[in-house]
DOROSE-886402 format. One record per residue (C-alpha): x, y, z. Coordinates in steps of 0.1 Angstrom, whole numbers, plus 5000, padded with zeros to 4 digits. Layout:
XYZ;...
end
This chain:
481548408240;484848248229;487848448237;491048478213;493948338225;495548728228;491948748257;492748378272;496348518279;494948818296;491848668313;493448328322;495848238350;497848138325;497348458308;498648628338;502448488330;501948508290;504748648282;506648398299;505148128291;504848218252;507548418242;507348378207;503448408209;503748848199;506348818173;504248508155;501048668155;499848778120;499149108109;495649038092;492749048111;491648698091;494048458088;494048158060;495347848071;494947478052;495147128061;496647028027;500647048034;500746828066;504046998082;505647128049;505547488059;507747618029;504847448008;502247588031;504247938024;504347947987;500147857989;499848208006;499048038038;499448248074;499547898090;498947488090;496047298105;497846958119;497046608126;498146538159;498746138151;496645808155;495945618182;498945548210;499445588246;501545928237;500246108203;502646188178;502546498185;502746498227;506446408215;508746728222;511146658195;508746688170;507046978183;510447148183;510447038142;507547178131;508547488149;511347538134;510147498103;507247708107;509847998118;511947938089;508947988066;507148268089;504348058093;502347928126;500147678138;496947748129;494747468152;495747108160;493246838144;492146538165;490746308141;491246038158;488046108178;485946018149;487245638158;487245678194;484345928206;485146178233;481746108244;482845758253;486445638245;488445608276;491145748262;489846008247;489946268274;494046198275;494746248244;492646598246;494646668276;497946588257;496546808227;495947108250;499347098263;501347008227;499047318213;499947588239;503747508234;502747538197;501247868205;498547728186;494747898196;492547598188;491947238184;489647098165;487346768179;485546588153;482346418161;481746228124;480945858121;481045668153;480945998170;477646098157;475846338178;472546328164;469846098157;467646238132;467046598140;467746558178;470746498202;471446138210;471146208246;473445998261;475946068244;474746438249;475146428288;478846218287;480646448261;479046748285;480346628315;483746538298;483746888283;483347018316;486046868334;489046968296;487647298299;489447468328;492447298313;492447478282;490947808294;494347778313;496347678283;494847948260;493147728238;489847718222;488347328219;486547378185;483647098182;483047008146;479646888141;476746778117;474747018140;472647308133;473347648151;470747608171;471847278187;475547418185;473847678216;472347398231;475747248238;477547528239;475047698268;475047328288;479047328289;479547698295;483047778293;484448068266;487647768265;484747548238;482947708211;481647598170;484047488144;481647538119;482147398083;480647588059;480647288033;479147038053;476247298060;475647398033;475146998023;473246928049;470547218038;471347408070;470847798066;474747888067;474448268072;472248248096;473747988116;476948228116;474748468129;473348318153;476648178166;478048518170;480648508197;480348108199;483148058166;486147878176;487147818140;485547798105;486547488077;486247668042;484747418011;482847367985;482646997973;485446927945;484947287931;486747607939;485547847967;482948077947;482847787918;480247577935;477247477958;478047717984;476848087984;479748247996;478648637989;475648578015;478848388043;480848678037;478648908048;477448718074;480748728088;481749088083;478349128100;479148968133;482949058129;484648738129;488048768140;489548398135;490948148115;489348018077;491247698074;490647558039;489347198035;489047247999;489647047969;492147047945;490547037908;493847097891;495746837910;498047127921;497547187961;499847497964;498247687934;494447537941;495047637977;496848027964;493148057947;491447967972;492848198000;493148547980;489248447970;488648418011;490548738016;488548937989;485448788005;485548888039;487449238030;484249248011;485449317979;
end
């Protein structure tokens, strides 16, 4: 089961000095029970606030020693300006890992590490680890095994970190739900659960409601898209996802990876979100 960040502060050791350690983590939480966030605005949370956003999914910088965003100063910018806009950090995106797998980059379990830290003094509840391109899991319709037994063991040794941290390590895969459980059940910590992208899924021929289904209580986050149309527009059957998800009450973030057809992100993204809200309020 993956806990929300409000049950990592309460369940965690960290959890047990929450309120000291995030202050601001009460007052910033939204209202809604699903919040929309986007990856369109980088760290231009007025933009981001006109779009009808509750929050940003940021890039956390390329490769370096220190990542952009292990820098305090700039951590204290983007909070500011998601205060002035009443906005938060939605999840922190490592894309870097695509490049450099966790499964086998050196570095790669340091800049998790840094990650985890920059995201709890964000008060942001998840990350997001990619594993596209050179991070491939799969070969065919199974795991590549080695790979499959180093990115468990590394998961194993980041996870007690962020359990501690209250964050949730989201893996974004090409993987159906039913290898999602197979990795999920080897690491077995609530700190690691699915980022599931309902686009990709839906590409690959994947069953998408019932992967949702069957990853009940395993969602860390979920990307929203459909191709270069608009949410409801397209490939993607959302009527059938929405239920899904009203079925196994999912309580987390939609973060939009969705295009813009009319070349206008703030409006595109608007749609977008009020057609997500309408969706899983199942209206």
């Amino acid at each position: 089961m993956i806990w929300t960040r409000r049950e990592f502060l309460q369940r965690s050791a960290a959890g047990l000095a929450g309120a000291a350690l995030f202050p601001g983590l009460a007052a910033a939480a939204p209202k809604t029970r699903i919040r929309i966030a986007a990856r369109h605005f980088d760290n231009d949370f007025a933009a981001a606030q006109r779009a009808g956003m509750d929050g940003l999914e940021l890039g956390v910088g390329g490769p370096a020693a220190n990542l952009r965003i292990a820098d305090a100063a700039y951590r204290q910018q983007i909070k500011d300006r998601a205060k002035a806009n009443g906005l938060v950090v939605s999840s922190l995106s490592m894309d870097l890992l695509n490049g450099h797998p966790l499964f086998s980059s050196e570095q790669a379990p340091g800049w998790v590490t840094q990650t985890i830290a920059a995201a709890a003094d964000l008060g942001a509840g998840g990350m997001l680890i990619p594993f596209f391109g050179g991070a491939e899991l799969r070969q065919g319709q199974e795991f590549k095994k080695p790979a499959l037994d180093a990115l468990v063991g590394r998961l194993k040794e980041l996870a007690p970190q962020a359990q501690q941290a209250g964050v949730s390590l989201g893996l974004e895969t090409t993987l159906p739900a039913a290898l999602y459980l197979e990795l999920l059940d080897r690491v077995g910590s609530p700190a690691v659960g699915a980022y599931y992208d309902i686009g990709n899924s839906t590409g690959a021929g994947f069953d998408v409601p019932a992967d949702l289904r069957a990853l009940k209580g395993r969602l860390s986050m979920l990307h929203f898209k459909d191709g270069n149309s608009y949410l409801g527009a397209g490939q993607v059957k959302m009527e059938p996802i929405g239920a899904a998800l009203r079925e196994i009450d999912y309580q987390g973030w939609i973060v939009l990876e969705t295009a813009c057809p009319s070349g206008n992100a703030e409006a595109d993204c608007r749609r977008n979100a009020d057609f997500s809200r309408k969706l899983l309020a199942g209206g």
